[in-house]
Legacy VTK file of the C-alpha trace (Angstrom):
# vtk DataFile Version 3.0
C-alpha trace
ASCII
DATASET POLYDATA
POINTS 541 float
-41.731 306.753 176.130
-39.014 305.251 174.289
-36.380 303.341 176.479
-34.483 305.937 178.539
-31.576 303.133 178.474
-30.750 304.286 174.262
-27.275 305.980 174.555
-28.415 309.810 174.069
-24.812 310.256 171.895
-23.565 314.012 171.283
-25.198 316.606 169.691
-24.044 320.062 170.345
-26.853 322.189 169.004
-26.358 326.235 168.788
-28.302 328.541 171.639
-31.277 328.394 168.511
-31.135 325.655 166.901
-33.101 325.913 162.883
-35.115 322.440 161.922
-32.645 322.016 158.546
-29.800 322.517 161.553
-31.069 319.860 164.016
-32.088 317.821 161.604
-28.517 317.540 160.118
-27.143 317.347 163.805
-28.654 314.167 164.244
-28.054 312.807 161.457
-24.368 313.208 161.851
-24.727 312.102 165.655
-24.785 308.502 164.482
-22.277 308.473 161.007
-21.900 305.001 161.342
-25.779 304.167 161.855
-26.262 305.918 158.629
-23.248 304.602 156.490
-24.940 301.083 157.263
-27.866 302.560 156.011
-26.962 303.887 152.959
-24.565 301.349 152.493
-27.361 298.255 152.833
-29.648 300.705 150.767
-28.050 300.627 147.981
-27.038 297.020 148.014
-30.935 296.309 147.945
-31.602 298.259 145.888
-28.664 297.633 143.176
-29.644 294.130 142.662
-33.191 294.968 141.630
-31.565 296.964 139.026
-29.289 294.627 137.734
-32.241 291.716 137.169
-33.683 293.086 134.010
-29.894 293.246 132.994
-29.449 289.338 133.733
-32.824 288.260 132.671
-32.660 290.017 128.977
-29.036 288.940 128.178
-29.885 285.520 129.637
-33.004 285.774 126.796
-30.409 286.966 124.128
-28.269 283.629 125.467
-31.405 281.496 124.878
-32.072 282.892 121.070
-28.236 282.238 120.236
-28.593 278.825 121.506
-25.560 279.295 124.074
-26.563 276.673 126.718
-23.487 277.857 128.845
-24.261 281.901 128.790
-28.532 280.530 130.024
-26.812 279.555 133.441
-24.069 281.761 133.618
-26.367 284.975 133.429
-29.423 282.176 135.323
-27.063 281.940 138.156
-26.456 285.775 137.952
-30.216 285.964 138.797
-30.184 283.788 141.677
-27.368 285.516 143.105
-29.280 288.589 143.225
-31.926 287.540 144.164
-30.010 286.533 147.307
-27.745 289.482 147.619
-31.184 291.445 147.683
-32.023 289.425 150.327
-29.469 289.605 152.521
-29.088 293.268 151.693
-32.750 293.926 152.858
-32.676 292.149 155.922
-29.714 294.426 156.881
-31.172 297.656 155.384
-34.438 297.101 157.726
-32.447 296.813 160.775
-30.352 299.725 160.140
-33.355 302.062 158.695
-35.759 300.939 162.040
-32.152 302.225 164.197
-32.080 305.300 162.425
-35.888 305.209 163.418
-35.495 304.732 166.813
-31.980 307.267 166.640
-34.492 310.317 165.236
-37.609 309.500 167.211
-35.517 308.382 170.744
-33.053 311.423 170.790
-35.643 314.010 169.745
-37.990 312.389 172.481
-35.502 312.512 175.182
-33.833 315.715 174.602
-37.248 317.526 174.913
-38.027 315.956 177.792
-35.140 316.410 179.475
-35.225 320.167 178.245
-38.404 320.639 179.618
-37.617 318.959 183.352
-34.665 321.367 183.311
-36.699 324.194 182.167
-38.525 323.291 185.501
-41.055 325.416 187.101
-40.232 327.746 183.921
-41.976 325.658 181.695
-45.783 326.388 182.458
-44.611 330.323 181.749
-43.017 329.649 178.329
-45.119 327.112 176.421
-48.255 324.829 177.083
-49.326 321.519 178.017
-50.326 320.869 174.472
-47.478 321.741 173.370
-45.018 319.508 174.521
-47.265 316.287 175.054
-47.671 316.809 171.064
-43.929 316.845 170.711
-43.160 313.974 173.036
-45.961 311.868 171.116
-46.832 313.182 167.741
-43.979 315.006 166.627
-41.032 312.215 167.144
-42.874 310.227 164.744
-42.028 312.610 161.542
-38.602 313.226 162.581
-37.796 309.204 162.737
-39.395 308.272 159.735
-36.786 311.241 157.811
-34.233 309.429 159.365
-35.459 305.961 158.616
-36.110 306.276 154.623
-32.716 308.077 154.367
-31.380 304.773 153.527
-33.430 303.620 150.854
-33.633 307.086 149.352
-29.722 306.793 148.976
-29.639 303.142 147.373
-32.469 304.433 145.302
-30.221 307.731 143.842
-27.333 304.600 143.192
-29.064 302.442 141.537
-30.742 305.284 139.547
-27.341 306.333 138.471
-26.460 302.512 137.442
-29.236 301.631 135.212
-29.351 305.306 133.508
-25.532 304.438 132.612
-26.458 300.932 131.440
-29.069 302.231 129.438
-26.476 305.075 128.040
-24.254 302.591 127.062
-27.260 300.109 124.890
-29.424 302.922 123.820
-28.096 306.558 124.131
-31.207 307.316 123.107
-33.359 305.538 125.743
-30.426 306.516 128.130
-30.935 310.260 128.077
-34.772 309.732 128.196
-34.128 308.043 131.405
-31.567 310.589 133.046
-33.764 313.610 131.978
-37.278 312.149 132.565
-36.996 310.672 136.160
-35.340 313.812 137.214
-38.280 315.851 135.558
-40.207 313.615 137.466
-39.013 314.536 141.061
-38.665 317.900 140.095
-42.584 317.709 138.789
-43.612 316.933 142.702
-41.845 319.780 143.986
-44.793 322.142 143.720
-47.070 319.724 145.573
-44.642 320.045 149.235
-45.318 323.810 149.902
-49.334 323.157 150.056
-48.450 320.170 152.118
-46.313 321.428 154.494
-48.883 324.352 155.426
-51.302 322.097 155.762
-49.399 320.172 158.290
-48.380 323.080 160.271
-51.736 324.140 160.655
-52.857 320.367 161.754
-50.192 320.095 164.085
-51.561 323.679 165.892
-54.787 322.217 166.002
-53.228 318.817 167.964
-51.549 320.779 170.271
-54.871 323.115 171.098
-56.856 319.980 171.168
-54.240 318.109 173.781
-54.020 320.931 175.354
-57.919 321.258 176.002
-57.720 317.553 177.260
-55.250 317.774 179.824
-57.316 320.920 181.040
-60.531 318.929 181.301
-58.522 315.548 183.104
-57.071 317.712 185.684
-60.343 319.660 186.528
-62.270 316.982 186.164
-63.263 316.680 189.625
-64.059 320.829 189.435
-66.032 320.214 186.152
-68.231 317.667 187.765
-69.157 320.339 190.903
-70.067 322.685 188.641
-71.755 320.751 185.979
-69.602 322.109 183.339
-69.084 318.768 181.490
-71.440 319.815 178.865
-69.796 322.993 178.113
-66.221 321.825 178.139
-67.372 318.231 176.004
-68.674 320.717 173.262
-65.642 322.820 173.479
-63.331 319.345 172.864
-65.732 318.686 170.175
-65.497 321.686 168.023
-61.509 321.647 168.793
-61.368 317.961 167.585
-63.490 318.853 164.756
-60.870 321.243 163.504
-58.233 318.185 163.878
-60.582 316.097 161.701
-60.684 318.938 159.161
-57.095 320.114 159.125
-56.238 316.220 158.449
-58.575 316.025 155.922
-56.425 318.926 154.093
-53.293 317.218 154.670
-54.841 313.961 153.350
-55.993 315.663 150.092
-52.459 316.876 149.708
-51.275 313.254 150.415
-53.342 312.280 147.785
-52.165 314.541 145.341
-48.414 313.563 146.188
-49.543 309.722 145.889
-51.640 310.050 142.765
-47.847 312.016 141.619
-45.914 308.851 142.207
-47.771 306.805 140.032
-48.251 309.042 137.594
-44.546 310.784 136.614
-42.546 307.734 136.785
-45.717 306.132 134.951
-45.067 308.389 132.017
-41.743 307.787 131.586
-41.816 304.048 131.623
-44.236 304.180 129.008
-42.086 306.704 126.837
-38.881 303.966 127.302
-40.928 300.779 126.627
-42.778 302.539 123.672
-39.403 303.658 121.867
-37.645 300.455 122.843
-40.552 298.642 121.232
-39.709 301.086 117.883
-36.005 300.147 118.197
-36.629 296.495 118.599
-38.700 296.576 115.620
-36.100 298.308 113.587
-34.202 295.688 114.418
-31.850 298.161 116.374
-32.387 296.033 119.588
-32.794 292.472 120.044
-35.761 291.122 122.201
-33.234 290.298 125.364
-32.396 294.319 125.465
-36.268 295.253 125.144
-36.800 293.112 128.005
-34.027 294.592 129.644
-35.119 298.295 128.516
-38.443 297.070 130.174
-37.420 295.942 133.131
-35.718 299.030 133.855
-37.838 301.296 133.199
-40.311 299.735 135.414
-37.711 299.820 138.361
-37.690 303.640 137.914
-40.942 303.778 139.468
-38.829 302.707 142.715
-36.683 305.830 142.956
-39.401 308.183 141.930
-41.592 306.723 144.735
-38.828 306.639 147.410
-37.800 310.806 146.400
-41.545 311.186 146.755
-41.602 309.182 149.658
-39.104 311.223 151.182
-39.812 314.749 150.619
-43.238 313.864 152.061
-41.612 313.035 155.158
-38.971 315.383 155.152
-41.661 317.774 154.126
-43.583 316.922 158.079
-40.140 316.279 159.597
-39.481 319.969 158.862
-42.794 321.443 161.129
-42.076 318.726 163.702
-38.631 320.194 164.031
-39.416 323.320 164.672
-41.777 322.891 167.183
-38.674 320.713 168.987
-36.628 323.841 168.131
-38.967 325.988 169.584
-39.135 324.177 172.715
-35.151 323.775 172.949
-34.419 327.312 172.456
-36.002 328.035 175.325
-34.523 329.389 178.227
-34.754 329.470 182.068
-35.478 332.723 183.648
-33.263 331.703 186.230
-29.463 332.282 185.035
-26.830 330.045 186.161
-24.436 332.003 187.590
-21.103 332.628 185.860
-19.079 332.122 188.966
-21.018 329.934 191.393
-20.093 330.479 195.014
-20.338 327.567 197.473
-22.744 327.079 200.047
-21.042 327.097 203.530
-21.540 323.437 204.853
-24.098 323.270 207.884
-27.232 324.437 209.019
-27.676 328.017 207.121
-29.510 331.370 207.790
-31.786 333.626 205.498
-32.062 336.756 204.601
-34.870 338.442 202.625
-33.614 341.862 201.830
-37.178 343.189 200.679
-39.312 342.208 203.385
-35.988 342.452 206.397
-36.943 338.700 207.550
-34.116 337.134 208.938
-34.254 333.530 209.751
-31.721 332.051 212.498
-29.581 329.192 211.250
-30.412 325.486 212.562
-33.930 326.914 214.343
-37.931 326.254 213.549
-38.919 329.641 212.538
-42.228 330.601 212.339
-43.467 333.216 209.966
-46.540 335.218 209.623
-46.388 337.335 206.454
-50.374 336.453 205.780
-50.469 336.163 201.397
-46.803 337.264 200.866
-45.720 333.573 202.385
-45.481 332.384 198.792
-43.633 335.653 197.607
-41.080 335.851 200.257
-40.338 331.780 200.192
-39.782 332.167 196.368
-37.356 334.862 197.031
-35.771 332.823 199.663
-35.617 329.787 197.486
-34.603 331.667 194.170
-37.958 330.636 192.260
-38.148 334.294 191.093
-35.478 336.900 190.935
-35.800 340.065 192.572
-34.129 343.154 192.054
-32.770 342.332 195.745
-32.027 339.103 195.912
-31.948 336.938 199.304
-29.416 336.021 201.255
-28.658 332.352 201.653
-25.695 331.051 204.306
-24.688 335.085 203.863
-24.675 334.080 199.631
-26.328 335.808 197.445
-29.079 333.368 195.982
-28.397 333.881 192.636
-24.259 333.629 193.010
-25.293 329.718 194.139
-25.692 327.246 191.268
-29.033 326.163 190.890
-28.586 322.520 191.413
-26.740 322.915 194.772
-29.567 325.676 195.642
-32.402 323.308 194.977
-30.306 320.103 196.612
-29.770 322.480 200.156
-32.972 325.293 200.039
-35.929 322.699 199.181
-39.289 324.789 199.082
-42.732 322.860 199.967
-45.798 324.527 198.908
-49.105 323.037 200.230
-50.678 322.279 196.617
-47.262 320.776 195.269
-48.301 318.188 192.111
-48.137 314.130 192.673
-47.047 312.523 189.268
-48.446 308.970 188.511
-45.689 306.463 190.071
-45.465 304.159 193.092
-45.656 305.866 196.515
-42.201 304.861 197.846
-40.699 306.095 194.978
-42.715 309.275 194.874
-41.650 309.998 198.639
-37.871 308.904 198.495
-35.625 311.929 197.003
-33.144 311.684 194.734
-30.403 311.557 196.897
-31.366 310.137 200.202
-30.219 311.914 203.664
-30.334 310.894 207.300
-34.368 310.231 206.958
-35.818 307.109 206.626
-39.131 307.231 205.012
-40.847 305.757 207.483
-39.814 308.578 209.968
-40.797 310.800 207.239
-43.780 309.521 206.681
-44.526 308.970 210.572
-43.459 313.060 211.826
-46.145 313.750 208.853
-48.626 311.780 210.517
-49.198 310.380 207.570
-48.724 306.266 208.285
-52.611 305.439 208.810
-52.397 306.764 204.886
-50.214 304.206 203.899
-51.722 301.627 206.459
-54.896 301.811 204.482
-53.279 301.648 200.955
-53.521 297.824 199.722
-49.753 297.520 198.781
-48.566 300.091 201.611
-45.973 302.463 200.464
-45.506 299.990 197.099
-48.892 301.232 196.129
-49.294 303.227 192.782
-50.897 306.564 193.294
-52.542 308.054 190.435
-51.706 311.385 188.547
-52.586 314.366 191.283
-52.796 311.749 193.989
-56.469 311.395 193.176
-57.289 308.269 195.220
-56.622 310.446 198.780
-57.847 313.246 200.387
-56.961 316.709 200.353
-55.534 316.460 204.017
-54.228 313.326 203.316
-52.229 314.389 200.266
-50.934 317.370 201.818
-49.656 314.809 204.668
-47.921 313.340 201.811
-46.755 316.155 200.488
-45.330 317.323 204.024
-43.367 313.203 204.178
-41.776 313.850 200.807
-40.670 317.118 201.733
-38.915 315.590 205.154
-37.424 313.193 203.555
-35.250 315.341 201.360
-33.491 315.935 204.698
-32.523 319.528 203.497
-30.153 322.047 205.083
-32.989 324.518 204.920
-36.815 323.463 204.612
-39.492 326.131 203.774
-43.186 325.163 204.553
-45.746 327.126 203.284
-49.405 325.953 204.918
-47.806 322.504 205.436
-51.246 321.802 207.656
-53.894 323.904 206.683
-56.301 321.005 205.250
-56.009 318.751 208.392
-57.865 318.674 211.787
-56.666 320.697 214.657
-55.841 316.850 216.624
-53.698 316.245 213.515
-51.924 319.559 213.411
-50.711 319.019 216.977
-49.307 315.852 216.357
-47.422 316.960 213.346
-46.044 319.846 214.469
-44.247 318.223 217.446
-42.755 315.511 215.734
-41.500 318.150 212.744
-40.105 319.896 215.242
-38.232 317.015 217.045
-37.367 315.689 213.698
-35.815 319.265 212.485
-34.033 319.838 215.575
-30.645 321.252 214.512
-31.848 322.147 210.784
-33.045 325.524 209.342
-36.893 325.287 209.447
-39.444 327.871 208.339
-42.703 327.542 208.621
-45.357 330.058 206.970
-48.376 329.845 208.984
-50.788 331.601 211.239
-51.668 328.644 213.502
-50.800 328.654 217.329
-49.946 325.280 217.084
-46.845 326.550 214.847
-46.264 329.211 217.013
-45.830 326.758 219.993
-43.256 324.559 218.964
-41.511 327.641 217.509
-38.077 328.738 218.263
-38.338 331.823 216.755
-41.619 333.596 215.426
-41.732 336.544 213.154
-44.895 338.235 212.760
-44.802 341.319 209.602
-46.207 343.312 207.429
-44.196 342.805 204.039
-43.329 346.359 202.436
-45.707 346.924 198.688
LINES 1 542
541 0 1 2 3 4 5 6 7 8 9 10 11 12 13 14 15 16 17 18 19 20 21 22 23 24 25 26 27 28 29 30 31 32 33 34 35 36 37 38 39 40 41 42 43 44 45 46 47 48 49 50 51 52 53 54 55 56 57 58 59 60 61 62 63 64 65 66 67 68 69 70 71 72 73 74 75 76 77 78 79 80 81 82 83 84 85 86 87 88 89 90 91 92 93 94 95 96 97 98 99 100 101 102 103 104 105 106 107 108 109 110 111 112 113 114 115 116 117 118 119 120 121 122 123 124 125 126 127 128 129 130 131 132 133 134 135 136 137 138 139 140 141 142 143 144 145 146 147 148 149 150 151 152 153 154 155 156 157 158 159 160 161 162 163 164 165 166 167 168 169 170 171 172 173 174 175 176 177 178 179 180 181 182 183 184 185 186 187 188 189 190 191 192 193 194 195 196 197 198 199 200 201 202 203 204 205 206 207 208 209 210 211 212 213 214 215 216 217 218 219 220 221 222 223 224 225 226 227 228 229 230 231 232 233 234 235 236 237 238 239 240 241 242 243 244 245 246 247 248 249 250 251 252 253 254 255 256 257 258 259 260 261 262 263 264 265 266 267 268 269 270 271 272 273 274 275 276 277 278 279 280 281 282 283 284 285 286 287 288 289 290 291 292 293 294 295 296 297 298 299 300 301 302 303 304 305 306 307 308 309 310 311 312 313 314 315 316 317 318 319 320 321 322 323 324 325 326 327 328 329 330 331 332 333 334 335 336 337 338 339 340 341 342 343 344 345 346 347 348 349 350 351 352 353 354 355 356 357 358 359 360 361 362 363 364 365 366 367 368 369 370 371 372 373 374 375 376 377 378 379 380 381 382 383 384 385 386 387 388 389 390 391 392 393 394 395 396 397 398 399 400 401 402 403 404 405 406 407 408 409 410 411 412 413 414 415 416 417 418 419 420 421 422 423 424 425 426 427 428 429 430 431 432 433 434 435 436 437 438 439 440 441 442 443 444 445 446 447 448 449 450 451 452 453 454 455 456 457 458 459 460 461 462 463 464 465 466 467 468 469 470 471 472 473 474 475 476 477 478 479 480 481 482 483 484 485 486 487 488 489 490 491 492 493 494 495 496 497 498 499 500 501 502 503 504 505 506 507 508 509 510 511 512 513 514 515 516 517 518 519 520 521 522 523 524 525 526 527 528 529 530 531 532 533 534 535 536 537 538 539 540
């Protein structure tokens, strides 16, 4: 990922954001970025004009015998020749910011969509999906933003050798301002093809990522079964359709390429050839042919870059609206309009669709059998019921979300591990009265970390592959203790360890809990026996 220290700067983008709208967004998020841009664009690419302009009247100089015009319009040269220089050195810092500003912003606004989105996200798009947008699709969007620079000098110094041609040869002039333009114009029927065929590529990434993440998570599952086979032909055939897909795209390319060389070819060989006429005529004098020349060989330049450009505008556009997609999402949770507080202490709960009440500042046991998971979410406000729960004698979803989530933290069992070291992965965001060590100790969980090389420093892999089941669920059962939470919901905290184990960890959780709202959904007597309250129901269909 791109560093997450790059000022993210303001972008207010409507509830559903278009990709011509975001893209314009952003480019206006940074004016100054791109006034250097343009700016430093067209000061490189002025002075590549202005050379044939130097060179041929320094030739005219040289036929007329002027010793004193040679330098003058010699030194012209040189100078630039340096202010090209200096221009491009500028112009390449400035286009790789505006680089880093498209790629960088788009990067971290999805991602931070997507963490708010939350548990949301798996319901509303797919793994494929935004891996391809954090990876593949930034990529596009930057290099939009980083040719907008040269594109711009390019149009300028179009504009300033048409007029010096205008002002030599009208003739030659108007050739020039109606054949490059016929030029750009001439590629516009090769974009549509193009951008189809990188829409359709880009579904076929995000299937094939998609496919792969599936396979690295149930890898372990795959192997039991002996379903590599099938799932390595499946990848196959899906990375086949990648590998044709591009090859459309890069037939397209081609076609926009073999365009660039071609158009502006043309119409540098319908200037030299009637400059060549005019010198003969003796209309022109051998300085202004070589200036006509030059010229019309630098038109290649802003052909290319327009071609250059819509290309990449062309792939910027399906980039951006797959990031549009993904930012016009929504969560299914609603922030209220008028949060209500949380009282301040331990807190009770209420679920008014199964009648559990849960005492404030107690362990309570519960034994709802496989509505656990139902009746936490509706405690927790991970789903919202035509009833909702009662938290602190609130209505769960009159409680903003980030206060409900900081107070009401819900533990399930088979909770994911990212990739990351341990300590961090353990330690919540904003630490409480709980050490990590006693977290990690009531959790019976410090022979774990006792056999780990680096201790709690080491770096546990994605899914907290390198322990146990038991084990990880011991981990899972630390980080949840550590949050420290008003209100704690367990669901199976111990249902993968030993009976010797269970005991252990449900006496210190209980000692360590004294005085907080606990609940616990389990059938185990060991539960039951450090209880202080135990519910035992049928939840209503």
């Amino acid at each position: 990922m791109l560093s997450a220290t790059y000022p993210l700067p303001r972008l207010r983008l409507p509830a559903k954001p278009t990709a011509w709208r975001y893209l314009v967004r952003m480019m206006l998020a940074r004016p100054g970025l791109l006034a250097v841009s343009a700016i430093s664009g067209a000061l490189w690419s002025l002075p590549i004009a202005l050379l044939p302009v130097a060179i041929g009247r320094g030739i005219d100089a040289i036929g007329r015998g002027d010793g004193d015009s040679v330098w003058l319009w010699g030194l012209a040269a040189a100078g630039l020749g340096i202010a090209q220089t200096l221009a491009g050195t500028v112009q390449h810092f400035a286009s790789y910011g505006c680089w880093i500003h498209g790629a960088g912003v788009t990067q971290r606004l999805a991602t931070e969509h997507a963490a708010k989105l939350g548990a949301n996200l798996r319901d509303t798009t797919t793994t494929g999906d935004v891996v391809a947008i954090t990876t593949s699709d930034i990529n596009p969007i930057g290099d939009s933003f980083e040719v907008l620079g040269r594109a711009f000098g390019s149009l300028i110094a179009f504009i300033v050798c048409a007029t010096a041609l205008l002002t030599t040869s009208p003739l030659l002039g108007m050739v020039a301002l109606i054949g490059v333009p016929l030029a750009v114009v001439g590629i516009g029927p090769l974009l549509k093809p193009l951008e189809k065929r990188q829409t359709k590529q880009r579904e076929e990434k995000t299937e094939v990522n998609a496919l792969a993440a599936d396979i690295v998570s149930g890898l372990r599952i795959l192997r039991g079964v002996g379903g590599e086979k099938q799932f390595l032909d499946r990848f196959r055939r899906s990375s086949q359709k990648v590998r044709a897909a591009g090859v459309q795209v890069g037939r397209s390319e081609a076609w926009l390429s073999a365009a660039e060389v071609a158009l502006p070819g043309l119409v540098t060989v319908v200037i030299t050839w009637l400059g060549a006429q005019l010198a003969i005529n003796g209309t022109i004098g051998v300085g202004e042919l070589i200036t006509f020349y030059g010229v019309s060989v630098f038109l290649v330049i802003p052909v290319t870059t327009a071609t250059e450009f819509a290309g990449v505008l062309s792939a910027a556009l399906v980039s951006a609206r797959k990031v549009c997609k993904l930012l016009s999402t929504e969560r299914t949770l609603a922030e209220p309009e008028h949060p209500v507080p949380l009282p301040e202490g331990p807190l009770d709960l209420y679920d008014e669709t199964s009648g559990i009440k849960v005492e404030a500042g107690k362990l309570t046991v519960i034994d709802v059998g496989a509505d656990a998971e139902a009746v936490a979410s509706r405690m927790a406000r991970f789903t919202d019921p035509s009833e909702p729960a009662l938290v602190g004698g609130v209505p769960v979803d009159r409680v903003a979300l980030d206060e409900l989530r900081r107070r009401v933290v819900f533990a399930h069992n088979q909770d994911i591990w990212f990739s990351g070291v341990l300590r961090e992965q353990v330690s919540p965001t904003e630490p409480g009265d709980v050490e990590i060590t006693e977290a990690l100790y009531s959790a019976d969980a410090e022979d774990i970390v006792d056999a780990l090389p680096h201790g709690v420093d080491e770096v546990i892999g994605e899914r907290g592959r390198e322990v146990s089941g038991g084990q990880r669920q011991r981990l899972n059962l630390a980080r949840a203790l550590a949050t420290d939470a008003d209100v704690l919901l367990l669901d199976e905290p111990t249902s993968a360890v030993d009976a010797h184990t269970e005991a252990r960890i449900t006496e210190r959780v209980a000692k360590l809990r004294r005085g907080k709202t606990t609940v616990v959904f389990s059938q185990s007597p060991l539960w039951t026996h450090v209880a202080d309250v135990v519910v035992s129901t049928k939840v209503p269909a």
